[in-house]
C-alpha positions as semicolon CSV with decimal commas, in nm:
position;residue;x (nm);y (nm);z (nm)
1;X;-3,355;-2,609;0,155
2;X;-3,621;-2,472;-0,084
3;X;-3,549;-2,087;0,021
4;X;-3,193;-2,165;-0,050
5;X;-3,252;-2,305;-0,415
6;X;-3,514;-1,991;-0,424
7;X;-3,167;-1,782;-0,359
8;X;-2,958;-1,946;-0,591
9;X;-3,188;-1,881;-0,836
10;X;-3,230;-1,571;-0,787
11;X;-2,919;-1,495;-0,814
12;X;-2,877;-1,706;-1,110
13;X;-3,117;-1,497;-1,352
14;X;-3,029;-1,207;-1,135
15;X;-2,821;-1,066;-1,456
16;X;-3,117;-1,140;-1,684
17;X;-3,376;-0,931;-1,513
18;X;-3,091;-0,655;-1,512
19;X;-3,036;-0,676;-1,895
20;X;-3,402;-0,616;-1,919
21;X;-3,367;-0,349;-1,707
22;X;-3,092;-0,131;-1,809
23;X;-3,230;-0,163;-2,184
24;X;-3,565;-0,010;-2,058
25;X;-3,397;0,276;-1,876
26;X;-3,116;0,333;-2,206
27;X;-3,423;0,283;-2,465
28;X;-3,661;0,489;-2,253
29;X;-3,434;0,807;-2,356
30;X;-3,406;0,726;-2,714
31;X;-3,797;0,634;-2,773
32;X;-3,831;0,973;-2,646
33;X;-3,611;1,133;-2,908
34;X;-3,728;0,889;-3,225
35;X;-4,111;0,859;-3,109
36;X;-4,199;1,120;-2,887
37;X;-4,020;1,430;-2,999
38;X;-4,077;1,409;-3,411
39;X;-4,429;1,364;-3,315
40;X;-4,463;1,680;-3,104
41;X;-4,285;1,872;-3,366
42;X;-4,454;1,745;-3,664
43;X;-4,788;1,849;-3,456
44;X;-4,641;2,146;-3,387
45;X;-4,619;2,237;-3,775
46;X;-4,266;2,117;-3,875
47;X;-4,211;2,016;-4,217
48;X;-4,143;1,611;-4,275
49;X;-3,762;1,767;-4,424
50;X;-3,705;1,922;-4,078
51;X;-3,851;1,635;-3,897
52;X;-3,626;1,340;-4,114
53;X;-3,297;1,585;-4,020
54;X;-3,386;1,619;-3,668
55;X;-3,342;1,218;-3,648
56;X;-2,967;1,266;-3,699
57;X;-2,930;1,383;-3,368
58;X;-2,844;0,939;-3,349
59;X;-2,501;1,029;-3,510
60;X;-2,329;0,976;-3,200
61;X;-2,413;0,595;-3,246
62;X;-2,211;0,622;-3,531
63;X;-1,927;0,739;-3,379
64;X;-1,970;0,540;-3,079
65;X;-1,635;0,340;-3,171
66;X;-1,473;0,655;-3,110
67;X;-1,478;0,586;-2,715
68;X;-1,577;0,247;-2,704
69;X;-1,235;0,113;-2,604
70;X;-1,186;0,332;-2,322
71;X;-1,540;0,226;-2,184
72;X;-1,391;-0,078;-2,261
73;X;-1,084;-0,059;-2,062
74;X;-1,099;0,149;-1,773
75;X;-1,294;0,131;-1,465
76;X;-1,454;0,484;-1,327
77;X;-1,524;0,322;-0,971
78;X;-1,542;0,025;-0,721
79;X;-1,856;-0,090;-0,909
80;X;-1,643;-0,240;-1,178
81;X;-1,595;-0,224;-1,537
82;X;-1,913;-0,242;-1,656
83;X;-2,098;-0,090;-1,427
84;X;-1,964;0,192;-1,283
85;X;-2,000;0,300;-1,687
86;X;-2,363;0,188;-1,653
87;X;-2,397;0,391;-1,365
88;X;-2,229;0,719;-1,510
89;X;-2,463;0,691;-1,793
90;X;-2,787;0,628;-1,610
91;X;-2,726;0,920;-1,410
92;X;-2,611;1,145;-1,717
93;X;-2,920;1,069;-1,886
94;X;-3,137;1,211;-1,572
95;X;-2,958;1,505;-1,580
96;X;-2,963;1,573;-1,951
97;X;-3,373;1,508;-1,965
98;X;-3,408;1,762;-1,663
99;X;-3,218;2,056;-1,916
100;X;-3,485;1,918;-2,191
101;X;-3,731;1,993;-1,963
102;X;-3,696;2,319;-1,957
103;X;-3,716;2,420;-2,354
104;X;-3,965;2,480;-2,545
105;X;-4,040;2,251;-2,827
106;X;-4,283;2,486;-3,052
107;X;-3,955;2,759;-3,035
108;X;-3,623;2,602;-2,911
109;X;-3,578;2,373;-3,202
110;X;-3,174;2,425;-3,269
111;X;-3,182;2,351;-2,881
112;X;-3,391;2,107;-2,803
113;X;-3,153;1,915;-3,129
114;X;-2,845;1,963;-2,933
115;X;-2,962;1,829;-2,608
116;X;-3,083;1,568;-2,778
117;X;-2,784;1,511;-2,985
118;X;-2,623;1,507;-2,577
119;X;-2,876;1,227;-2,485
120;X;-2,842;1,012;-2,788
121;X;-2,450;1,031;-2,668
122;X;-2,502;0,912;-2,354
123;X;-2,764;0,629;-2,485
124;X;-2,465;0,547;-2,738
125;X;-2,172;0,514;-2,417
126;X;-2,405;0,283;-2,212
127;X;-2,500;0,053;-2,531
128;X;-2,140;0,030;-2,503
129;X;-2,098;-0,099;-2,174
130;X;-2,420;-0,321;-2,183
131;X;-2,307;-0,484;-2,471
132;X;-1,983;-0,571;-2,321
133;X;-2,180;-0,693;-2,003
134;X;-2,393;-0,918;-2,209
135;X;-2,176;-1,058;-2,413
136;X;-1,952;-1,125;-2,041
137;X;-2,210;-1,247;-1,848
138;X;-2,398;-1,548;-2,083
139;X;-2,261;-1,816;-2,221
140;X;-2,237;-1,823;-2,607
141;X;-2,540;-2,056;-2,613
142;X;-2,768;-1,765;-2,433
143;X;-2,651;-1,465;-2,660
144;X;-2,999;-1,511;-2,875
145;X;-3,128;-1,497;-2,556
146;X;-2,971;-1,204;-2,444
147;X;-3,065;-1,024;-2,772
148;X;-3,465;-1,085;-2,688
149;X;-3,377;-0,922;-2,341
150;X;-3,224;-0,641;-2,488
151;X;-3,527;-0,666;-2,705
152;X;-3,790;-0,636;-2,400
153;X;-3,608;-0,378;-2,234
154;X;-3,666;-0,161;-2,565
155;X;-4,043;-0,273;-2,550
156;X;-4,073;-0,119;-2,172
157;X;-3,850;0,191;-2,307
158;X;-4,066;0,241;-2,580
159;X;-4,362;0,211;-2,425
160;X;-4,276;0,453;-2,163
161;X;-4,100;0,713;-2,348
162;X;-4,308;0,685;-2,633
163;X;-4,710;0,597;-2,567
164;X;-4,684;0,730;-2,217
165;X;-4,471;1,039;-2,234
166;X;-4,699;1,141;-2,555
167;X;-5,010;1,085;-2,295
168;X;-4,855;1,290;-2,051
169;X;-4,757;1,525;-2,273
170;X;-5,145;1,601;-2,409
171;X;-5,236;1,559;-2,040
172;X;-4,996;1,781;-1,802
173;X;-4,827;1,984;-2,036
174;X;-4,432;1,884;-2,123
175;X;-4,237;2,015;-1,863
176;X;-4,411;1,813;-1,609
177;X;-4,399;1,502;-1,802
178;X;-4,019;1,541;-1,863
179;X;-3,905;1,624;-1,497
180;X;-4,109;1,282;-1,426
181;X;-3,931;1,092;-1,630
182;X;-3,579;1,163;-1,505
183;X;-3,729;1,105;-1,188
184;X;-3,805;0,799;-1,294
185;X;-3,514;0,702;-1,477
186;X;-3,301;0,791;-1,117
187;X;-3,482;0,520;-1,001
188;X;-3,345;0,279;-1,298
189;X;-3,017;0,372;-1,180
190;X;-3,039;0,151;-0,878
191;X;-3,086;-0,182;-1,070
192;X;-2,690;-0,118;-1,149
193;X;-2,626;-0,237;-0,758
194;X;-2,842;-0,542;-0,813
195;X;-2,659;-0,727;-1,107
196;X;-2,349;-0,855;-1,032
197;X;-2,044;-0,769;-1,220
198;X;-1,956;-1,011;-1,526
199;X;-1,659;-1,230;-1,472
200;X;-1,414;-1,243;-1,727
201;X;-1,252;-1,525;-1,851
202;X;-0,847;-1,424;-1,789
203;X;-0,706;-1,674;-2,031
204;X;-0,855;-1,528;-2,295
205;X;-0,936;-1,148;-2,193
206;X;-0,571;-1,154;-2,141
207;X;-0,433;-1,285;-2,390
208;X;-0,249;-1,072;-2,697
209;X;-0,506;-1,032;-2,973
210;X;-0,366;-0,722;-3,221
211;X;-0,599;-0,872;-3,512
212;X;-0,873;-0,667;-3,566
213;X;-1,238;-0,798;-3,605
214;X;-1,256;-0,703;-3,973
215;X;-0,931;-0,832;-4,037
216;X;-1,065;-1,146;-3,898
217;X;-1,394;-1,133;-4,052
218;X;-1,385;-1,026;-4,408
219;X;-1,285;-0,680;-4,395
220;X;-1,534;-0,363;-4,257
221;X;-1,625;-0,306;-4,586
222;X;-1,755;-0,670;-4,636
223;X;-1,990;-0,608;-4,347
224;X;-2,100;-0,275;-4,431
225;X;-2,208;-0,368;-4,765
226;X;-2,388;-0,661;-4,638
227;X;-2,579;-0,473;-4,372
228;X;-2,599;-0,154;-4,573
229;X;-2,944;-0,230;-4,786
230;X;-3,176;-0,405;-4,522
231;X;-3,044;-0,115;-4,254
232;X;-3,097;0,209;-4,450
233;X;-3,441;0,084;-4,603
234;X;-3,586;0,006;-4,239
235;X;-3,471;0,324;-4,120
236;X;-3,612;0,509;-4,415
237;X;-3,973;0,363;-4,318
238;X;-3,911;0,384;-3,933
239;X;-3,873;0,773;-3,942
240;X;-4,167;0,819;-4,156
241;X;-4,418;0,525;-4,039
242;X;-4,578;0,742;-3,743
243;X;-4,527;1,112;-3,933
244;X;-4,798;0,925;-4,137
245;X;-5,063;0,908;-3,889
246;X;-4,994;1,243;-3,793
247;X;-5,098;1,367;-4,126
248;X;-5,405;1,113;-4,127
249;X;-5,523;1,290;-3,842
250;X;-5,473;1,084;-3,532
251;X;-5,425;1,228;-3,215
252;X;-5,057;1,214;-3,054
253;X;-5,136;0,962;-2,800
254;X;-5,346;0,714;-2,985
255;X;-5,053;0,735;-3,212
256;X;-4,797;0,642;-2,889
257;X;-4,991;0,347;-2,817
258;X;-5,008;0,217;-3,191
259;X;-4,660;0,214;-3,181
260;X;-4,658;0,050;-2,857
261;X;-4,889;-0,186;-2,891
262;X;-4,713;-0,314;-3,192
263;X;-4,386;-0,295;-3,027
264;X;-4,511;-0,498;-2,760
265;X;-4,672;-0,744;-2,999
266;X;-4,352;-0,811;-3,165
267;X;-4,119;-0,884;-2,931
268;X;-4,391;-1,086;-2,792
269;X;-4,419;-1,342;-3,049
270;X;-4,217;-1,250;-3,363
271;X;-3,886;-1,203;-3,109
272;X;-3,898;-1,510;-2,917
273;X;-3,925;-1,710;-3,241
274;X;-3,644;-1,545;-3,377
275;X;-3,456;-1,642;-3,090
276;X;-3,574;-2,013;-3,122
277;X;-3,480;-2,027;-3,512
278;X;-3,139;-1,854;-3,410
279;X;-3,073;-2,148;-3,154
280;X;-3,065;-2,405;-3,444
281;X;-2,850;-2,214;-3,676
282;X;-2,542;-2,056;-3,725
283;X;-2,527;-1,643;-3,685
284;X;-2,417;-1,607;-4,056
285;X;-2,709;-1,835;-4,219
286;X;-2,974;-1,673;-3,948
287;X;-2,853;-1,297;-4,161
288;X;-2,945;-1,498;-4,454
289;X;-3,311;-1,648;-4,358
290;X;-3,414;-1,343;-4,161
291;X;-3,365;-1,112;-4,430
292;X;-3,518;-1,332;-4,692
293;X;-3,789;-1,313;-4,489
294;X;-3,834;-0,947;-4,396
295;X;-3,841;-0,902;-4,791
296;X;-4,088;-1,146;-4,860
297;X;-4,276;-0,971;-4,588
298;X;-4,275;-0,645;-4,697
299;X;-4,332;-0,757;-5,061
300;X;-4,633;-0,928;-4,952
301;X;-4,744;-0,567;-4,751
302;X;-4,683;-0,338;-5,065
303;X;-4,902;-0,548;-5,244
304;X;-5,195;-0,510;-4,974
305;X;-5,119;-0,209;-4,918
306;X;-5,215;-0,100;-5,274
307;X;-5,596;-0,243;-5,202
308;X;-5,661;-0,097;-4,792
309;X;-5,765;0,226;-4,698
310;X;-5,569;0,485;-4,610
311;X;-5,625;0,404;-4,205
312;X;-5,587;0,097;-4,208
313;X;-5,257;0,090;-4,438
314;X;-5,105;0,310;-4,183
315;X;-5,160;0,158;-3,921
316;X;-5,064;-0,185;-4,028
317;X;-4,748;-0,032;-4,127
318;X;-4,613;0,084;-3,798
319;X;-4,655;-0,325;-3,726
320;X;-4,447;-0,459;-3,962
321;X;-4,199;-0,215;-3,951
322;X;-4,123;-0,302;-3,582
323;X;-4,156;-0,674;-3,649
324;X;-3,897;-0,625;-3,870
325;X;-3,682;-0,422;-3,694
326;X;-3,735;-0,717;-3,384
327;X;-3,626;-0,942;-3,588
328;X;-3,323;-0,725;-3,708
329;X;-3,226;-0,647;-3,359
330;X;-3,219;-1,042;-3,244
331;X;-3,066;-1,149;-3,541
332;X;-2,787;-0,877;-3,580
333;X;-2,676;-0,839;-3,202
334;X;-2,637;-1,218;-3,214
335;X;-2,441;-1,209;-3,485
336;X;-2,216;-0,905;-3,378
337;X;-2,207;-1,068;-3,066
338;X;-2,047;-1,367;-3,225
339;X;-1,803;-1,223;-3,399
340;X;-1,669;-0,968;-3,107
341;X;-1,293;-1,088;-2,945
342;X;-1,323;-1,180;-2,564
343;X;-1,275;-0,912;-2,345
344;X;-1,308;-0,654;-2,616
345;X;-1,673;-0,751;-2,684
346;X;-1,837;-0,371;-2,590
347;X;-1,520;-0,232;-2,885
348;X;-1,608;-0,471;-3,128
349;X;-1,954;-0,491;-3,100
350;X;-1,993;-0,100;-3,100
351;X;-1,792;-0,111;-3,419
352;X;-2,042;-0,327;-3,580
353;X;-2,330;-0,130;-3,477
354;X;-2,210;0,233;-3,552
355;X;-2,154;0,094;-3,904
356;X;-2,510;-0,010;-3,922
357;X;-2,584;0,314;-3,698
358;X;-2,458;0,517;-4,006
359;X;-2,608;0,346;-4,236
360;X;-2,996;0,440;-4,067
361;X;-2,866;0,792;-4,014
362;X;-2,806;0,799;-4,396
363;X;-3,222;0,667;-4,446
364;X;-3,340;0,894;-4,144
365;X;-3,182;1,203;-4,308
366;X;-3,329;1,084;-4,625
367;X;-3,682;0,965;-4,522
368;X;-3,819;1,350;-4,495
369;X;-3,699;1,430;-4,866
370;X;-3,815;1,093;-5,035
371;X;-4,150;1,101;-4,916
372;X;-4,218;1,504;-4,996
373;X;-4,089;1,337;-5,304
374;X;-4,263;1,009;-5,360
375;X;-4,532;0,986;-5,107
376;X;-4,525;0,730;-4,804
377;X;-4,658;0,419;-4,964
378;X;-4,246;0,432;-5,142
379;X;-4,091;0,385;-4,740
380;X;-4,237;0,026;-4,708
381;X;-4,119;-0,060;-5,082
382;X;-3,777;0,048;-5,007
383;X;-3,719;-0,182;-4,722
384;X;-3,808;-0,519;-4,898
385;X;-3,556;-0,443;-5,171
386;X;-3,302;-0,341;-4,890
387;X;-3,396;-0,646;-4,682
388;X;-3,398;-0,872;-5,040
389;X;-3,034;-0,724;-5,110
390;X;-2,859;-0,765;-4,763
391;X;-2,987;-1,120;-4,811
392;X;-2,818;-1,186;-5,154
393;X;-2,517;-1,013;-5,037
394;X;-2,475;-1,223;-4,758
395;X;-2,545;-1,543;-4,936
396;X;-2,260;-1,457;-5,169
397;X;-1,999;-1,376;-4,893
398;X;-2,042;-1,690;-4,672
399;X;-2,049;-1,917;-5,025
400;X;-1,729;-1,762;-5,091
401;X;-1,572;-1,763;-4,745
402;X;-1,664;-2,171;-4,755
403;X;-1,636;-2,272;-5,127
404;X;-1,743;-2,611;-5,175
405;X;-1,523;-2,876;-5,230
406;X;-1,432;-3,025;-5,589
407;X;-1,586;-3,348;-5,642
408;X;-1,329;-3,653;-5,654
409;X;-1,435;-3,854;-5,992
């Protein structure tokens, strides 16, 4: 009786330990690209303008939407919907970080951005997919759950691809450290026959739905300009936090594990509360709260940060720019999630996130030039007016989406 309840268990959170999974292996690949690989080059002597414009290799999350209702739709295999995708992907990515392997990142720059510019596609198509499976496979109840998930699989990834592959990188050389890692990520591909494939629910995948989710939701251009501020500010700081230590003069792995560390940290305790706040609220009014506080947050930084050392500044900086961006991640995938049409969820929620997607490639490709400019203490200012604006804007929608009633004398 008790190994039979230990089954059904088992196969209960069965899809939960598989979200955690698949987000390490897809966020593995990208930490390498956004943490690893601006490191190494900015080591390597490349200016912070070359650096910011290497980061928009990530335009294929923008156009994500492009494909996202044929990953949607069709099946590749036996495997089903989701994850025969999920399994395409996984093993695309392997192949794609064996042909980075083999350049050189001190002289192949034009190719080492176009293979990455192939991996950051092939990240983008299985966001698409795991999306869809998440927002199949739990109950609308568990989707703040599912966003901390998500949000532990990209503390593994970025841990791995980031701290470690840095490590590896000052240790073996890169070529060794790169064949390992699609090694390891062919291993990641078998969690895809572990999970089992989300059921749908065919009265409503089914049913005619022609409305868009814009239409239905205030129009795309309502929800770009809400998410437009907070989105391009955190980016801004993101692709400049770490280039900071590099100049300070810390070495490329102590500067992998700062960045882990803190990512760990956050989605340690700043996620997991997110999640519980989320629980009690609505998806709109948790937009509102969590960007009032990110602001407030990095108000409160910019003013310490006029009064620490140079050090110490940076490296508190890398940690609130990834508590913020855990708390962005919860809060905005449960709110895309919320708003995405059954059956359709990996479309619509991939057309929420390449908006916000463009919106960071706009601050990436901007975060080189502004700080030449302005210096880096300007990246964390930028992101508390961003976060305090996105918070006003969204105020103002909902109030006028659910005007209050006149009073009746």
């Amino acid at each position: 009786m008790l190994l039979k309840r230990k089954r059904l268990m088992a196969i209960r959170y069965m899809p939960h330990i598989g979200m955690v999974a698949l987000a390490s292996q897809q966020y593995l690949a990208i930490a390498l690209i956004y943490s690893a690989v601006p490191v190494i080059l900015r080591a390597n002597g490349a200016s912070l303008q070359l650096v910011g414009l290497y980061s928009t290799a990530f335009v294929a999350f923008t156009v994500s939407f492009l494909w996202a209702p044929i990953v949607d739709r069709w099946s590749l295999n036996r495997l089903g919907l989701r994850r025969s995708w999920i399994l395409l992907t996984q093993v695309a990515t392997t192949t794609v970080l064996a042909v980075m392997a083999l350049l050189n990142p001190r002289t192949d720059l034009v190719p080492l951005f176009l293979v990455s510019l192939a991996l950051a596609s092939v990240a983008a198509t299985q966001r698409i997919a795991t999306l869809g499976y998440i927002a199949e496979a739990l109950d609308p109840g568990e989707r703040p759950l599912g966003a901390t998930l998500l949000g532990w699989g990209r503390v593994i990834g970025h841990v791995i691809g980031g701290a470690v592959c840095l490590e590896l990188i000052e240790s073996v050389g890169w070529r060794p450290t790169l064949l390992g890692l699609a090694l390891l990520l062919a291993v990641f591909a078998g969690w895809v026959f572990a999970i089992p494939e989300p059921l749908l629910f065919k009265n409503q995948s089914r049913s005619p739905q022609r409305q868009s989710i814009f239409l239905r939701n205030n129009g795309l251009l309502t929800t770009a300009a809400l998410i437009a501020p907070g989105v391009a500010g955190i980016a801004l700081a993101f692709a400049m936090v770490q280039l900071r230590l590099v100049d300070l003069g810390f070495a490329a792995a102590d500067i992998g594990w700062i960045g882990a560390i803190s990512n760990v940290l956050t989605y340690t305790i700043i996620a997991p509360l997110t999640t519980a706040i989320l629980a009690r609220t609505t998806p709109n009014h948790g937009v509102i709260w969590s960007c009032a506080v990110m602001a407030i947050g990095f108000g409160a930084f910019a003013i310490i940060d006029r009064y620490a050392s140079d050090r110490v500044s940076a490296v508190a900086s890398v940690g609130i720019v990834f508590a913020a961006l855990a708390v962005q991640h919860v809060t905005f995938t449960n709110w895309f999630l919320a708003l995405a049409r059954p059956g359709k969820a990996g479309t619509d929620v991939t057309f929420l996130t390449s908006v916000m997607s463009a919106f960071a490639l706009m601050g990436f490709a901007a975060s080189g030039f502004i700080t030449a400019r302005f210096g880096y203490r300007v990246t964390l200012i930028l992101p508390g007016l961003g976060y305090a604006l996105s918070g006003l804007l969204a105020a103002g929608f909902i109030r006028a989406a659910n005007p209050t009633p006149p009073r009746v004398a």
